[in-house]
TORLO-167303 format. One record per residue (C-alpha): residue number from 0; x, y, z; residue in three letters. Coordinates in Angstrom, 3 decimals, always signed. Example, Ala and Ser with C-alpha at 12.3 -4.5 7.8 and 13.67 -1.06 7.14 Angstrom:
<pts>
PT   num         xx         yy         zz   residu
PT     0    +12.300     -4.500     +7.800      ALA
PT     1    +13.670     -1.060     +7.140      SER
</pts>
This chain:
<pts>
PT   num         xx         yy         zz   residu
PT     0    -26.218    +53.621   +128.036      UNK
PT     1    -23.740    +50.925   +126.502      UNK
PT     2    -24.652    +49.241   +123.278      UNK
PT     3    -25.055    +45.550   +123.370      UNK
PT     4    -23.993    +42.879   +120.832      UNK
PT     5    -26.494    +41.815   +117.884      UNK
PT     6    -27.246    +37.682   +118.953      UNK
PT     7    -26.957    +35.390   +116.409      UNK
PT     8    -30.416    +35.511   +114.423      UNK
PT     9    -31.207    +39.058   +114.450      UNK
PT    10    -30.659    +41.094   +111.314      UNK
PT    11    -27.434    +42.373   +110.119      UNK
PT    12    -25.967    +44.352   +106.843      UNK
PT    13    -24.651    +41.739   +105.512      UNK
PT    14    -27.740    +38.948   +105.585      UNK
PT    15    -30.154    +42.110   +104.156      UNK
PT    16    -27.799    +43.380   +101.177      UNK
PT    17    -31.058    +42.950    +99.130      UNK
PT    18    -33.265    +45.844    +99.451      UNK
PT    19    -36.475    +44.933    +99.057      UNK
PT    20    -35.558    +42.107   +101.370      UNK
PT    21    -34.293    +44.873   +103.938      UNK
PT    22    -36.965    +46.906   +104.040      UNK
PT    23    -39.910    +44.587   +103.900      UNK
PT    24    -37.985    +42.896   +107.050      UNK
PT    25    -37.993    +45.996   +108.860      UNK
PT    26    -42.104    +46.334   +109.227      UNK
PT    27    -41.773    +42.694   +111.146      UNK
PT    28    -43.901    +40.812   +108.812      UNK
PT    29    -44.216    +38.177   +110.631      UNK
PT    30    -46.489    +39.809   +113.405      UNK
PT    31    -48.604    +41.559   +110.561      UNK
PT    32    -50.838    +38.727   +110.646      UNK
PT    33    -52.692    +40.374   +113.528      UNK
PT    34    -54.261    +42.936   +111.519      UNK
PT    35    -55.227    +40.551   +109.039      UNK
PT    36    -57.067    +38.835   +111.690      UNK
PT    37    -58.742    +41.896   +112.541      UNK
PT    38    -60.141    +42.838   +109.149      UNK
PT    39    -61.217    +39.285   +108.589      UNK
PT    40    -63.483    +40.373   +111.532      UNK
PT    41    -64.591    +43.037   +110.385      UNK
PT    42    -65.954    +41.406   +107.325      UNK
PT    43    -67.701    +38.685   +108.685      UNK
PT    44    -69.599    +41.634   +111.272      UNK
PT    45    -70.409    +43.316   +108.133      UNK
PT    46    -71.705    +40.326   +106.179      UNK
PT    47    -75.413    +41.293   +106.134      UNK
PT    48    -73.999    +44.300   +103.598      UNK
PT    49    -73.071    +43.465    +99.860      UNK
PT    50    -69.521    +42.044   +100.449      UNK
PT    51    -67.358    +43.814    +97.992      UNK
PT    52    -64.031    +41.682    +97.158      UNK
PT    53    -61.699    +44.681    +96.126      UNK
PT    54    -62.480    +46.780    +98.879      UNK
PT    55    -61.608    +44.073   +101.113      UNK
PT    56    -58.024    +43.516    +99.590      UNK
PT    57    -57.792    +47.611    +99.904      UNK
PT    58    -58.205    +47.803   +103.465      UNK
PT    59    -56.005    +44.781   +104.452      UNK
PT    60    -53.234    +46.711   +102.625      UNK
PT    61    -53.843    +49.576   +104.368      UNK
PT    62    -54.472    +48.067   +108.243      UNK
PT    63    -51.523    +45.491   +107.461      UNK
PT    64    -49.517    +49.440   +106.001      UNK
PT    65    -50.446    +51.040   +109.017      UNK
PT    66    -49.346    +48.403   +111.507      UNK
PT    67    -46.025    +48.401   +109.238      UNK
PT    68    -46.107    +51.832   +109.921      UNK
PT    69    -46.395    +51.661   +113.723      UNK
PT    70    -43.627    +48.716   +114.248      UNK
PT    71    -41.305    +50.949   +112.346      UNK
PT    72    -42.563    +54.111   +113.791      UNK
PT    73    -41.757    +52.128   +117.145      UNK
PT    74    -38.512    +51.165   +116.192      UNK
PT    75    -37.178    +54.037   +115.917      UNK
PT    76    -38.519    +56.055   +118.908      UNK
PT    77    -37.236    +53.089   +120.683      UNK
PT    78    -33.624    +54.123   +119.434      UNK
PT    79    -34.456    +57.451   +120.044      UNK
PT    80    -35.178    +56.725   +123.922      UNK
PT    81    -32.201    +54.212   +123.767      UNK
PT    82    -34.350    +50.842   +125.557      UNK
PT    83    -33.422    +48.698   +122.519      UNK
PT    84    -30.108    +49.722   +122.714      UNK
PT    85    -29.549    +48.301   +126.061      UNK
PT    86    -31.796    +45.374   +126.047      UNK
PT    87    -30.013    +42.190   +126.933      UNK
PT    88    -32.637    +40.466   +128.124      UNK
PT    89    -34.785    +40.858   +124.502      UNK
PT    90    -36.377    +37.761   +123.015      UNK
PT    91    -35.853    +38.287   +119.523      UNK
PT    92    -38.279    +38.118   +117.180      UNK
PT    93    -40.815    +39.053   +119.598      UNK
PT    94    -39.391    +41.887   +121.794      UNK
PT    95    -36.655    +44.320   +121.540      UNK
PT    96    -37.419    +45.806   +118.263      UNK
PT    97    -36.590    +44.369   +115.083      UNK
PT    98    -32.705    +45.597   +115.527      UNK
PT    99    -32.368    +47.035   +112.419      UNK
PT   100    -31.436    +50.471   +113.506      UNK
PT   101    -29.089    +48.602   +116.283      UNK
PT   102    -27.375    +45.984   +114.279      UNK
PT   103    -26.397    +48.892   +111.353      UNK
PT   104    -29.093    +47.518   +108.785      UNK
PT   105    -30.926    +50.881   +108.382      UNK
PT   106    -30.186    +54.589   +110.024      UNK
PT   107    -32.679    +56.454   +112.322      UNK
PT   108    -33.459    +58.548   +109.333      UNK
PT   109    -34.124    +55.809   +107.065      UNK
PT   110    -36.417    +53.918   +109.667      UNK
PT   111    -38.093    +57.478   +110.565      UNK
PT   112    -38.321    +58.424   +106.522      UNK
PT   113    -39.995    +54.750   +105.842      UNK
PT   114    -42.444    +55.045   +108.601      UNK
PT   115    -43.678    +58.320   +107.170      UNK
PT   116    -43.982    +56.744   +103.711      UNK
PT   117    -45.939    +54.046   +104.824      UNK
PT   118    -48.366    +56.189   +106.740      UNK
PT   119    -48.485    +58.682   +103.224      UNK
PT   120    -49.460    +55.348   +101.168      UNK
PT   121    -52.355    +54.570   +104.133      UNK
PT   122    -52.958    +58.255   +104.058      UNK
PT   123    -53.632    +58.453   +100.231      UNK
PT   124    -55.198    +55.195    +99.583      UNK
PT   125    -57.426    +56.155   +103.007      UNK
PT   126    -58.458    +59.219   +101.232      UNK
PT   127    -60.325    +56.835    +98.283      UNK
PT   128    -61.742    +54.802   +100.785      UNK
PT   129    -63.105    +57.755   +102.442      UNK
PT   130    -64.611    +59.050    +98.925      UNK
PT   131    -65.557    +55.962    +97.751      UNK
PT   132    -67.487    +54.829   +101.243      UNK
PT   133    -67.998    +58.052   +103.419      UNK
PT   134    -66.558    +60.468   +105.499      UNK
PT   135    -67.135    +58.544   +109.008      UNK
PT   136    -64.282    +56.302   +107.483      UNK
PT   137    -62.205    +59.557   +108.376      UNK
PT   138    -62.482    +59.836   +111.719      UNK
PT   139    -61.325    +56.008   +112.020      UNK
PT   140    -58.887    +55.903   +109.836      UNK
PT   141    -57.574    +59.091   +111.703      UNK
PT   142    -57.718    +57.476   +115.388      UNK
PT   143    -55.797    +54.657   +114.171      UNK
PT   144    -52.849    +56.943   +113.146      UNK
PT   145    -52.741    +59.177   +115.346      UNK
PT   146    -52.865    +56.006   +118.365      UNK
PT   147    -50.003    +54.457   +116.266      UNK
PT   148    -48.024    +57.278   +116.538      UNK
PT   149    -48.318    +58.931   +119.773      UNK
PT   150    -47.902    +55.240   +121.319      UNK
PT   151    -44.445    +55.837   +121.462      UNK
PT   152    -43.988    +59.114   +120.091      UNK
PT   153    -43.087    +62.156   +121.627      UNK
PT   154    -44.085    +64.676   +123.722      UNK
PT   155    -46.852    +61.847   +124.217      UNK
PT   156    -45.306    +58.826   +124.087      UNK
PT   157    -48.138    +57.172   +125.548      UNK
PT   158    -47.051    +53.678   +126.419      UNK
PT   159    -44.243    +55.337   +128.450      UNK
PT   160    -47.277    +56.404   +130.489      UNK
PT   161    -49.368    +53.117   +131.124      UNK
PT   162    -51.499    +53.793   +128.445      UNK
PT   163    -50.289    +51.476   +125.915      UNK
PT   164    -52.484    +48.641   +126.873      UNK
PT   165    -55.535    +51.438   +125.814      UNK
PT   166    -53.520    +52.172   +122.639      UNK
PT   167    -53.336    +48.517   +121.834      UNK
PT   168    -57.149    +47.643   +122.277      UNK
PT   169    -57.888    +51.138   +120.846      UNK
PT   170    -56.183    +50.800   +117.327      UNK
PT   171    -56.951    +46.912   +116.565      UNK
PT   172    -60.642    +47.709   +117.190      UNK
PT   173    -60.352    +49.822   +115.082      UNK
PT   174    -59.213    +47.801   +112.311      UNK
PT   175    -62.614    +46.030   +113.217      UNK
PT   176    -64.852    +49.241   +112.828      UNK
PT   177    -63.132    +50.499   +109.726      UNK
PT   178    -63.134    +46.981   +108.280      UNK
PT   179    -67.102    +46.997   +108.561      UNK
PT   180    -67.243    +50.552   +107.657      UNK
PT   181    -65.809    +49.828   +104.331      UNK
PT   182    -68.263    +46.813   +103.044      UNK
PT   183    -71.292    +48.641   +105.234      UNK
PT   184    -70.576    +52.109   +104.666      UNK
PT   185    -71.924    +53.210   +107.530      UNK
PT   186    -71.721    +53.358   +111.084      UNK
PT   187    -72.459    +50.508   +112.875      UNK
PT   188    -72.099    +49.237   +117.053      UNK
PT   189    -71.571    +45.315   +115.671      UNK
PT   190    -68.093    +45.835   +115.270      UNK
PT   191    -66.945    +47.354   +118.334      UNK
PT   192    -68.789    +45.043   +120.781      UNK
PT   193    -68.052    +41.964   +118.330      UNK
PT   194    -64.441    +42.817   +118.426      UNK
PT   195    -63.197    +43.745   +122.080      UNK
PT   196    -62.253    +40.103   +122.609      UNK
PT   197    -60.042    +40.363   +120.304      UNK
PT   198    -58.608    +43.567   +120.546      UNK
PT   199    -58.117    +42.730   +124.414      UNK
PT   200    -56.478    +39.251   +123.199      UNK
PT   201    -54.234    +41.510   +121.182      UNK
PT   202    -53.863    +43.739   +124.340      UNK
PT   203    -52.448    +40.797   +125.708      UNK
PT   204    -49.546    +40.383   +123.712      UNK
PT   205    -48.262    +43.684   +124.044      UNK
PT   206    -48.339    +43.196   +128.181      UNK
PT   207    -46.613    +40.136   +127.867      UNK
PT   208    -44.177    +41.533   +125.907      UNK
PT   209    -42.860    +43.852   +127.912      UNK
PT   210    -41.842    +41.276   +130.301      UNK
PT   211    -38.308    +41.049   +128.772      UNK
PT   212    -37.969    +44.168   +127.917      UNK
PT   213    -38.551    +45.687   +131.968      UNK
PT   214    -35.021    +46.078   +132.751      UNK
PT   215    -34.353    +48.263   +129.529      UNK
PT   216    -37.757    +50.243   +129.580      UNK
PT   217    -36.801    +51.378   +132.960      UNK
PT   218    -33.626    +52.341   +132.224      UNK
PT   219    -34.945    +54.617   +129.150      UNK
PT   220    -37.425    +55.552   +131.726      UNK
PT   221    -40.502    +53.990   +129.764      UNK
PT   222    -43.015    +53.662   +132.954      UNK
PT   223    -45.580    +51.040   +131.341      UNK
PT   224    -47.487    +49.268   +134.253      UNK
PT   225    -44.941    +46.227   +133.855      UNK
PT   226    -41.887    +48.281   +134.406      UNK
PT   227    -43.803    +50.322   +137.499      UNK
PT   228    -44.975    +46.608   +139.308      UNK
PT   229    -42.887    +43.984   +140.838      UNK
PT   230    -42.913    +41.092   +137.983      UNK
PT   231    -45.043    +38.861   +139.735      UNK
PT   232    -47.447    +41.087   +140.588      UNK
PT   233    -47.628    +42.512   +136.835      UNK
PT   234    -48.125    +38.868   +135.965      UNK
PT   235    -51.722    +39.084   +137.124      UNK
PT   236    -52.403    +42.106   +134.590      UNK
PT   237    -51.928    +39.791   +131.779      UNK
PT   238    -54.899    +37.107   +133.941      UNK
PT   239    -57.087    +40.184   +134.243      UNK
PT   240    -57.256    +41.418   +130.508      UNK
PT   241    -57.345    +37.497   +129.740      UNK
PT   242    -60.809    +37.424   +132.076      UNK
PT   243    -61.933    +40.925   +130.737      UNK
PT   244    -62.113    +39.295   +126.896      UNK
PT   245    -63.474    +36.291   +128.182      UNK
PT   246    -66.076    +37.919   +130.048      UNK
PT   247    -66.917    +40.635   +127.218      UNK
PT   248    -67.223    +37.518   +124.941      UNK
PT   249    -69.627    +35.754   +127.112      UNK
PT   250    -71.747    +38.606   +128.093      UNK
PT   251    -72.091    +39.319   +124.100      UNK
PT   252    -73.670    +36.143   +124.119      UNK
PT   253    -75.959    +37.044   +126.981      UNK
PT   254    -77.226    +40.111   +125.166      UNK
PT   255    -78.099    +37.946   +122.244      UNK
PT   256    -75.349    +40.521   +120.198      UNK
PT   257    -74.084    +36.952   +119.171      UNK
PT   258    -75.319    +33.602   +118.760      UNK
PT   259    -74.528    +30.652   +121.436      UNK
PT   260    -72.102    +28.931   +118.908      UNK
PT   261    -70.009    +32.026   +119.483      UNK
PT   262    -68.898    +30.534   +122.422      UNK
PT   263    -66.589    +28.409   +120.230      UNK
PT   264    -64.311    +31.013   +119.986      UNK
PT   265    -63.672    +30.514   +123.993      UNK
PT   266    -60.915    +27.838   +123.027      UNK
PT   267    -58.735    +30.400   +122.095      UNK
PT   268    -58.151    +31.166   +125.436      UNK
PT   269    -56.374    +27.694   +126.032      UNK
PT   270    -53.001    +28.678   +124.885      UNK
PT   271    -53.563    +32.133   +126.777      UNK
PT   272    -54.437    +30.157   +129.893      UNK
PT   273    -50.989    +27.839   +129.288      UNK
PT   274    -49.355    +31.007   +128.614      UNK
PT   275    -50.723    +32.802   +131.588      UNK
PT   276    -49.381    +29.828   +134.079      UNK
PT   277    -45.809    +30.034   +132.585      UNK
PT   278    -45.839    +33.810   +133.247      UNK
PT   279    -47.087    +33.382   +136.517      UNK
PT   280    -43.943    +30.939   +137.000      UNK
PT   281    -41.155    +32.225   +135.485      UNK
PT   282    -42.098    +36.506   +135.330      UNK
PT   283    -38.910    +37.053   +136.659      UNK
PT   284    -37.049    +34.906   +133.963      UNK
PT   285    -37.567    +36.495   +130.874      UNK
PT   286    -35.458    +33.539   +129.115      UNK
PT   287    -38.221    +31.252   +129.751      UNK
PT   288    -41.061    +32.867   +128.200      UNK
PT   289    -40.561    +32.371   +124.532      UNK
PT   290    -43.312    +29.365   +124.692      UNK
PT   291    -45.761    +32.137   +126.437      UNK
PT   292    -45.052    +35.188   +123.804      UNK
PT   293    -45.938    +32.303   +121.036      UNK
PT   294    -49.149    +31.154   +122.575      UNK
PT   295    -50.485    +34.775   +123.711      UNK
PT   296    -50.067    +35.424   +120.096      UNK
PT   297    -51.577    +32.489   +118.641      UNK
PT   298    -54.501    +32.899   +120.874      UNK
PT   299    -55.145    +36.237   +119.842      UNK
PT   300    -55.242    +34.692   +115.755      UNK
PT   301    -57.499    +31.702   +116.799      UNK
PT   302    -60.358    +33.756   +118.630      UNK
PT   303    -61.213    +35.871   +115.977      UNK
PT   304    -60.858    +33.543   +112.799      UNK
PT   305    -62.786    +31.515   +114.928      UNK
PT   306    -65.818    +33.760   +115.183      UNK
PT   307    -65.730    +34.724   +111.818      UNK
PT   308    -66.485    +31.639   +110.844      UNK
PT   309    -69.185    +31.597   +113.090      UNK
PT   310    -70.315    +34.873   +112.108      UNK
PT   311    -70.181    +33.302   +108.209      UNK
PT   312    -72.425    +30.054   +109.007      UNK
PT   313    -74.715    +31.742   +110.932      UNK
PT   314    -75.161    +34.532   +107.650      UNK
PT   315    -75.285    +31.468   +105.073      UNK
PT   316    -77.713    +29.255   +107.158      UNK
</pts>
C-alpha cells in the first residue's frame, strides 16, 4: 500500500508542537459532543430520581474519556490495517482518521499507549462510580469498553465484519443506561427504549461515513456492509436505520413510554432526510458529501437534546 500526501488542513508536527494541544487533538474533540448528547439523555430519563450535579459532571468525563478512547483506539488499528494510509478519497475532519499517526504527529505506540491511558482513567474513575452507585454500573461500563475496543480491534475487529453498525447503537445506548444508572442507581428499561432513536441516529453517522472511506476499507480488507454493496445500493442502509429510529420513536409514543410532545423530537430527522437525498445522489462521489456527513451529525445532536427537554417539562409540570 503507498502512503498518500497529508491535504492542507489535517494535522502536522509542526502546527501541534504544543503538547497538550497535540494530544487533546488526537481524541477528535470535535465529534465528542455525541456522547455529551447521550448523557444529557440519560439524565433527563432519570429525572424522577434525586438529580445529583457531581455525578453528572463524573460520568460525562468518563463517556466523553471513553469515546476519546475509542477514536484513538480506532486510529491506530486503522494504521495497523493500513486503510488510512491509503485513503485518498477521505473527507477530513469527518473520515479517514484524525491523521495523526499518518502525517508524523504521534507514533503507533504513542496513539496505542494514550488509548490505554484513557481507558485506565475511565477504568478507575468507573470503579467509584461503581462503589458509590452499584455494581450493575459494572456490567455497563464493561460493555461499553469492551464494544469500543473490539470495534476495530483484533482478532475481532468487528466493524471489519458488518457489525459495526451494532457496535455503534450498542455503545451510545449505553451511555444512555449508564447515564440513568448513575442518578437512579438502579436498573431501569426507560433508558434503553427512550434512547434507541438516538443511538440509531448515531448509527447513522458511522454508515455514512464510510462512504468515503470504501475504496480504502476494501483495500485493507475491512468488509463493513458499505464496502460489501454497490454504493447506491448501500445508500438505502443509511434510509432504513433513518426509518428504524423514526419508527422506534413513534411507536414509544404509542406505548405511552413517552408523552405525545415527544414527537417534537421528529424534526431532527429533517437534516437526516436532506442528508439522505444527497447520498442517494452523489454515493458514488464521495467529494460531494461533506454537506450530508454535517447534517447526519447534527441530526443525531438535535433529536436527543430535543427530548430531553421534553423529558424536563413534562417532570417540572
Amino acid at each position: 500500500m503507498t502512503k498518500v500526501a497529508a491535504t492542507p488542513l489535517e494535522p502536522t508536527p509542526a502546527t501541534l508542537a504544543n503538547p497538550v494541544r497535540r494530544y487533546l487533538l488526537a481524541t477528535r474533540p470535535a465529534f465528542l459532543t455525541i456522547a455529551l448528547a447521550g448523557c444529557l439523555l440519560g439524565f433527563a430519563t432519570a429525572l424522577d430520581a434525586a438529580f445529583s450535579w457531581p455525578l453528572a459532571l463524573l460520568t460525562v468525563l468518563l463517556a466523553v474519556a471513553t469515546q476519546a478512547g475509542v477514536n484513538v483506539f480506532n486510529d491506530y488499528y486503522d494504521h495497523l490495517n493500513g486503510t488510512d494510509a491509503v485513503n485518498v478519497d477521505r473527507l477530513f475532519p469527518f473520515t479517514g482518521g484524525s491523521r495523526f499517526i499518518q502525517n508524523g504527529v504521534m507514533s503507533p505506540r504513542q496513539m496505542l499507549a494514550y488509548a490505554l491511558v484513557l481507558f485506565g482513567g475511565v477504568i478507575a474513575g468507573g470503579l467509584w462510580l461503581i462503589e458509590t452507585r452499584g455494581v450493575g454500573l459494572f456490567w455497563i461500563g464493561l460493555g461499553g469498553l469492551l464494544i469500543g475496543w473490539a470495534y476495530s480491534a483484533p482478532p475481532l475487529k468487528l466493524n471489519s465484519r458488518g457489525l459495526g453498525e451494532l457496535c455503534v447503537a450498542a455503545g451510545f445506548l449505553l451511555i444512555v443506561a449508564g447515564a440513568d444508572f448513575v442518578q437512579r442507581g438502579a436498573v431501569s428499561t426507560q433508558p434503553w427504549l427512550l434512547g434507541l432513536p438516538y443511538a440509531l441516529l448515531v448509527t447513522n453517522i458511522l454508515y455514512i461515513n464510510q462512504f468515503p472511506d470504501r475504496a480504502a476499507d476494501i483495500l485493507a480488507g475491512k468488509r463493513h456492509w458499505v464496502a460489501r454493496l454497490e454504493p447506491a445500493v448501500a445508500a438505502r442502509g443509511y434510509w432504513l436505520i433513518l426509518i428504524l429510529s423514526a419508527l422506534a420513536l413513534v411507536g414509544l409514543v404509542a406505548a405511552q413510554r413517552l408523552p405525545a410532545l415527544a414527537l417534537v423530537s421528529l424534526l431532527a430527522l429533517l437534516p437526516a432526510l436532506k442528508a439522505g437525498r444527497i447520498l442517494s445522489a452523489h454515493a458514488h462521489e464521495p467529494a460531494r458529501l461533506v454537506p450530508a456527513l454535517q447534517m447526519t451529525i447534527a441530526a443525531a445532536h438535535i433529536q436527543p437534546v430535543i427530548l430531553s427537554a421534553v423529558l424536563a417539562w413534562v417532570n417540572l409540570t
